[in-house]
N, C-alpha and C positions, 0 to 999 in steps of 0.2 A: 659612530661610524657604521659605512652598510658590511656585515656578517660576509666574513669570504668564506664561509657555504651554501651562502645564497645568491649566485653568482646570477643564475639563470633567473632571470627576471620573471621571460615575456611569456604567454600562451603563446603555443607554437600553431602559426597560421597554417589551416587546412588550404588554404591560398599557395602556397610553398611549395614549389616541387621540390620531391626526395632530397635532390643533389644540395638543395640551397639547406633544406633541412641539415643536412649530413655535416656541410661546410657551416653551418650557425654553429653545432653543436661539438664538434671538430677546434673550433675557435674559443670557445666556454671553457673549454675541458683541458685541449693541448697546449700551452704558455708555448714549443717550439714551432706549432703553427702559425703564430703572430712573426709580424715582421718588427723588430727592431726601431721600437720606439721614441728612439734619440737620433735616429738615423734619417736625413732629409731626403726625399722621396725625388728624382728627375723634376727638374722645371723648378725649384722652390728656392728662391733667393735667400742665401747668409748674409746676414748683416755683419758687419766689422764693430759688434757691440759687444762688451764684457757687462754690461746689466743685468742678464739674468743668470751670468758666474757669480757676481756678489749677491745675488735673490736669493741663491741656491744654496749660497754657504750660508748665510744668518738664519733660511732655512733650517736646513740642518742642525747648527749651532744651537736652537733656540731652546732652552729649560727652561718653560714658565714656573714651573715648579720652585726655582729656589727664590723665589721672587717674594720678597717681605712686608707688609703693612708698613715699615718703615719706608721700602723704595717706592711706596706707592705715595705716603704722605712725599715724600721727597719731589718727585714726579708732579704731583698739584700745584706745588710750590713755587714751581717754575712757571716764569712768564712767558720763555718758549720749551717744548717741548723736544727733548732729543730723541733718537732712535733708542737708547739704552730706556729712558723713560716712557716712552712706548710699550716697548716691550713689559713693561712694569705694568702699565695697566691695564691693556689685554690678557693679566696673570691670573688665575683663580683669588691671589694674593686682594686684587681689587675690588672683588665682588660685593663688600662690605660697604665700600665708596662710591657705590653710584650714583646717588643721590648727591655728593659733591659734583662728581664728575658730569653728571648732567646740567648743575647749575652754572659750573665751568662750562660747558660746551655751547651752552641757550648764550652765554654771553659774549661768546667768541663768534658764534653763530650770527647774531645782532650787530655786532662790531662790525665783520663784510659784508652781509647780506642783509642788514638789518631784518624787516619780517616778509619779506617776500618769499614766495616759493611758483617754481614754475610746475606749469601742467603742459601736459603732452599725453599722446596716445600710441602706443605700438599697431602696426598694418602687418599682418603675415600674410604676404601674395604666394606663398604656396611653403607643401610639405614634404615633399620628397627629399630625401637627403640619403649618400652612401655612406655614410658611416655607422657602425655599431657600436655604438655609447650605450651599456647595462642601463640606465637610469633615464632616458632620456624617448619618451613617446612620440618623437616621432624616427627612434630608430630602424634602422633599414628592414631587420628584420621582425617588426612588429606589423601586428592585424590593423591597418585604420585603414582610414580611407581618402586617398591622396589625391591633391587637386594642386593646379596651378591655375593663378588667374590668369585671362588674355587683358593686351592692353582696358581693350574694351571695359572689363570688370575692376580692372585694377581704377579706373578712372572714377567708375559708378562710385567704388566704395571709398574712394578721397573724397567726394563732389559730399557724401554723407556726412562723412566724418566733418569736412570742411564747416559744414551749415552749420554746426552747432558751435562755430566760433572758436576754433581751435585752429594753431599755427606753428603749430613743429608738431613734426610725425616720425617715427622711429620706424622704418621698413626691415622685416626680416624673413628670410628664407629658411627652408631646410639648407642643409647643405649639400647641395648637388650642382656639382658645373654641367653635369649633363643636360635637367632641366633647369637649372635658370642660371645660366651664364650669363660674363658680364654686359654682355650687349644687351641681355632680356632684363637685368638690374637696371642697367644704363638709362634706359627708355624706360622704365617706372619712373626712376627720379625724375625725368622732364617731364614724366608727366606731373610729378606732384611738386615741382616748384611750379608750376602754376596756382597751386592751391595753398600753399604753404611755403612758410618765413622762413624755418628753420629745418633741416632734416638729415637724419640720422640713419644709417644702416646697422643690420648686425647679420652679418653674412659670412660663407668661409673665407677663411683669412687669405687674402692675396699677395702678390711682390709690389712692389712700390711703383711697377710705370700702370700696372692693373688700379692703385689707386689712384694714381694721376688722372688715370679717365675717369675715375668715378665720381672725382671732386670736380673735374670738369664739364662733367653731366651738372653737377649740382647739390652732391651730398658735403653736409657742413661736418660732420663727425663719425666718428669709426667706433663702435662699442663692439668687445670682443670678449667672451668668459672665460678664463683659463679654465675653469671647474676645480681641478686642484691642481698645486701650486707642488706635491710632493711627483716627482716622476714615476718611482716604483707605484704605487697606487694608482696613478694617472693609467702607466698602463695595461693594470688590470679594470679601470672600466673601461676603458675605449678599444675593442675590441681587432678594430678592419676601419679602415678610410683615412683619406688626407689628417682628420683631426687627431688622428693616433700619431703625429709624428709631434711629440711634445714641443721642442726649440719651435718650431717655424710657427706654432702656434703663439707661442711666449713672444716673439717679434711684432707682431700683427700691429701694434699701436705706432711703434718706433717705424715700422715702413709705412704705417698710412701718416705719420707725422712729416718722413721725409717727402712727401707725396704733398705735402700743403695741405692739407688737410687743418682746420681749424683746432678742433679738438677730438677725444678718444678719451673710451670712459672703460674703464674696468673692473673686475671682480672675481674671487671665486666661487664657487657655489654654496655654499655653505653646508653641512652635513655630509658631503661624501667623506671628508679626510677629518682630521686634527681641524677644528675651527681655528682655533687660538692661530696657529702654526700657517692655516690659508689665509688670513686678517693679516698677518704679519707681514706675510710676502705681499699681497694685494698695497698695502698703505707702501712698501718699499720699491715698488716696482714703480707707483704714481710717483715718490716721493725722487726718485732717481731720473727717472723723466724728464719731472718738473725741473729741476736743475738743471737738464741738459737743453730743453726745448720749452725755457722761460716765457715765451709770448704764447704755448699752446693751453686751451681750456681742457684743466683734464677731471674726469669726475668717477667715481667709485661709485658701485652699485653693493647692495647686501644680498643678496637673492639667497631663499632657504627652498632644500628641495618640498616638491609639491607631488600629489599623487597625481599620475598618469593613466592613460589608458593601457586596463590589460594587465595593469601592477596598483592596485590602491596601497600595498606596503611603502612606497617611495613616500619617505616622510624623514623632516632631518632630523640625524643621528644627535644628545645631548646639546642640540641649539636652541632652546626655549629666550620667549621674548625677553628675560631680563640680559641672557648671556649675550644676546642681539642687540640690546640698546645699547651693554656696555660696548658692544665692537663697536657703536654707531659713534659712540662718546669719546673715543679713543681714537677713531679717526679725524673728527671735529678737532679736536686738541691739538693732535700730530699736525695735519695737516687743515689750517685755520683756513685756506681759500681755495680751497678744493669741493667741487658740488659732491653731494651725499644724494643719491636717486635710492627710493624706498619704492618697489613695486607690489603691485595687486597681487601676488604671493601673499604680503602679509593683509592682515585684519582691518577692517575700518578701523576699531579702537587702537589700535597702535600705531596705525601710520597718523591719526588725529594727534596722536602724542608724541613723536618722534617727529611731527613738522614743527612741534613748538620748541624742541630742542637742539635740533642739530641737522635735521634731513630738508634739502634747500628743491629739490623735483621729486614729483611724483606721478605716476602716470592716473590715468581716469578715460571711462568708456572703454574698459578694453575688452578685446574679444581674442584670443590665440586661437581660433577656426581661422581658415581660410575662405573669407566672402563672406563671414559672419555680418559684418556691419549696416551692409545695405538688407541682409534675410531679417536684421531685428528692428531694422529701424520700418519695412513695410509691413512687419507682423510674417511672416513668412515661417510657416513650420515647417513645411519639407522642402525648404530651400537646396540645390545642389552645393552645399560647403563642405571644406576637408576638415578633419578631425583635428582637434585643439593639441597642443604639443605637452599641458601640462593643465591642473585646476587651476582655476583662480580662490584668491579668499574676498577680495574687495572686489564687488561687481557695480558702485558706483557710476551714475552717466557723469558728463562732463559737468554739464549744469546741477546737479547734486555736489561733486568735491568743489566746487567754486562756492556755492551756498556756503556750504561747510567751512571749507578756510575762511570767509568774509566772517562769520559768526565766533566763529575760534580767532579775530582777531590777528587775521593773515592778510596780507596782499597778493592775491592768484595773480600770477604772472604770467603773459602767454607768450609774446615775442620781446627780449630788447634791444634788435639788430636795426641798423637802417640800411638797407640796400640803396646805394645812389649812380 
């Protein structure tokens, strides 16, 4: 987990007047300077949902520790998987059995999805965002360099993307209503359901008539990060902004679902908190959903932190790739039809290995610059694009992971919607 004496991340930008300096460092240092974390901020719709009261308590609840080699055989055993058997496998207890539980998952995996896996690409049309998240490069009070696309460019760098035979697109912002509200989202997506089948936002979280518009712009899913899933931790990284107010974050899927919304994909970040304890709330938050909002497609992401600009220390706390396939394995099992998205965070070699087990999407060609796509595809070295929000590990093009899965014995899937 990240060291609460190393709180202060960022190089403090010689860009920064005094008073912003004063108030960054003001907000690091004073816990009474912060505003009331659980407390919903003017304009922000409550849901009439007890979801993330039950999240919170098995939260809480959770002892992976007293978890036995026995509740873990026990847990395999089983044709379906309960929550208490969950909880067993995601245990240190498990660590032994992975190599079951992986051959348990590749064949639960096979059974819905037989071998297919889909591809897709992430578009970040700009960086600005007011909130102060410790961990997160494209925080307010970090040195890059912020750009928003205009339509214009927003267009060029789909028309890009597009040629190389790709058909669902994940579009994401900073988070800032100030530059890119929803009218300025709204008009991306028309732009890119011209070019694309399928598409995806990941933006700040809004009230449910703000997603109504957005799905009637044309976005088919709503993917949203708790980052962690504990509130006390939560609100010592997230320092100042909208995503400091935890509940209204934790809703974000349930009002883009009541919104019509097709599907919404979630996760925590891995490495800021307790892994075991964010895996646990993530698979129950999907799992509680699912139940309640049976025709929606919902899918889980593993995302592990990555170095940033300004911070190369941002790296996840005790989450090495075994203790990450088990959470992969463990969700495969829990939840047998639910997509598993493995992102360009992890390594070629591990996503090659983790699509033959359990992980059903994966992204490819990505860029987290702003305008990056069209500056690399015409060779363009000192292209005007904004700073990348995070490293990538896997810098694969589109047409490299398709080679790749056809070879490894996959079927790369791009669209399987019929629009009529």
């Amino acid at each position: 987990m990240i060291d609460e004496e190393s709180q202060v991340y960022f190089i403090d930008s010689d860009q920064l007047p005094p008073e912003a300096l004063k108030r960054k460092h003001q907000l690091e240092n004073d816990p009474s300077a912060r505003s009331d974390h659980m407390q919903y901020l003017p304009g922000m719709e409550v849901l009439d949902s007890d979801v993330k009261d039950v999240v919170l308590r098995e939260f809480a609840a959770y002892d992976y520790d007293r978890y036995t080699a026995a509740d873990v055989r026990r847990a395999l055993s089983h044709d379906r998987v309960s929550v208490e058997d969950f909880k067993a496998l995601l245990s240190p207890a498990a660590a032994p059995f992975l190599e079951e539980m992986a051959r348990k998952a590749e064949d639960e995996t096979r059974k819905h999805f037989g071998n297919t896996v889909y591809i897709f690409t992430p578009l970040y049309i700009a960086n600005y965002c007011q909130n102060y998240c410790i961990y997160c490069g494209f925080n307010c009070y970090n040195n890059i360099r912020r750009k928003k696309l205009t339509f214009e460019e927003i267009e060029r760098e789909m028309q890009v993307i597009a040629s190389t035979g790709m058909e669902e697109i994940l579009m994401l912002t900073g988070e800032s209503r100030r530059y890119s509200d929803l009218t300025y989202i709204g008009e991306a997506v028309k732009i890119a359901r011209k070019y694309f089948r399928n598409i995806g936002i990941e933006i700040y979280p809004v009230n449910t008539d703000e997603y109504c518009y957005l799905h009637e712009c044309g976005v088919d899913y709503v993917t949203v990060f708790q980052e962690t899933y504990n509130p006390d931790h939560y609100e010592k990284l997230h320092l100042l902004g909208h995503k400091r107010v935890w509940p209204y974050r934790f809703d974000a899927q349930e009002r883009a679902l009541r919104a019509g919304m097709r599907g919404a994909g979630f996760s925590a970040l891995l490495g800021l908190d307790d892994f075991r304890k964010d895996a646990l709330a993530s698979a129950l938050h999907v799992y509680l959903l699912q139940r309640r909002y049976p025709h929606a497609e919902l899918s889980l992401s593993c995302p592990r932190l990555r170095p940033i600009i300004n911070n190369d220390k941002i790296n996840p706390r005790d989450v090495g790739e075994r203790e990450l396939c088990q959470v992969l394995c463990a969700y495969r099992l829990f939840l047998p039809y639910v997509g598993i998205t493995v992102s360009s965070r992890e390594s070629l070699s591990f996503r090659n290995g983790i699509t033959k087990i359990c992980a059903t999407k994966v992204s490819a060609g990505v860029s987290t610059g702003i305008g990056d796509h069209e500056a690399k595809y015409s060779g363009q070295q000192d292209a005007d694009v904004g700073d990348e929000q995070f490293e990538i590990n896997d810098n694969r093009s589109f047409e490299r992971m398709y080679h790749d899965m056809e070879e490894g014995g996959l079927q790369p899937v791009l669209n399987d919607y019929l629009y009529v």
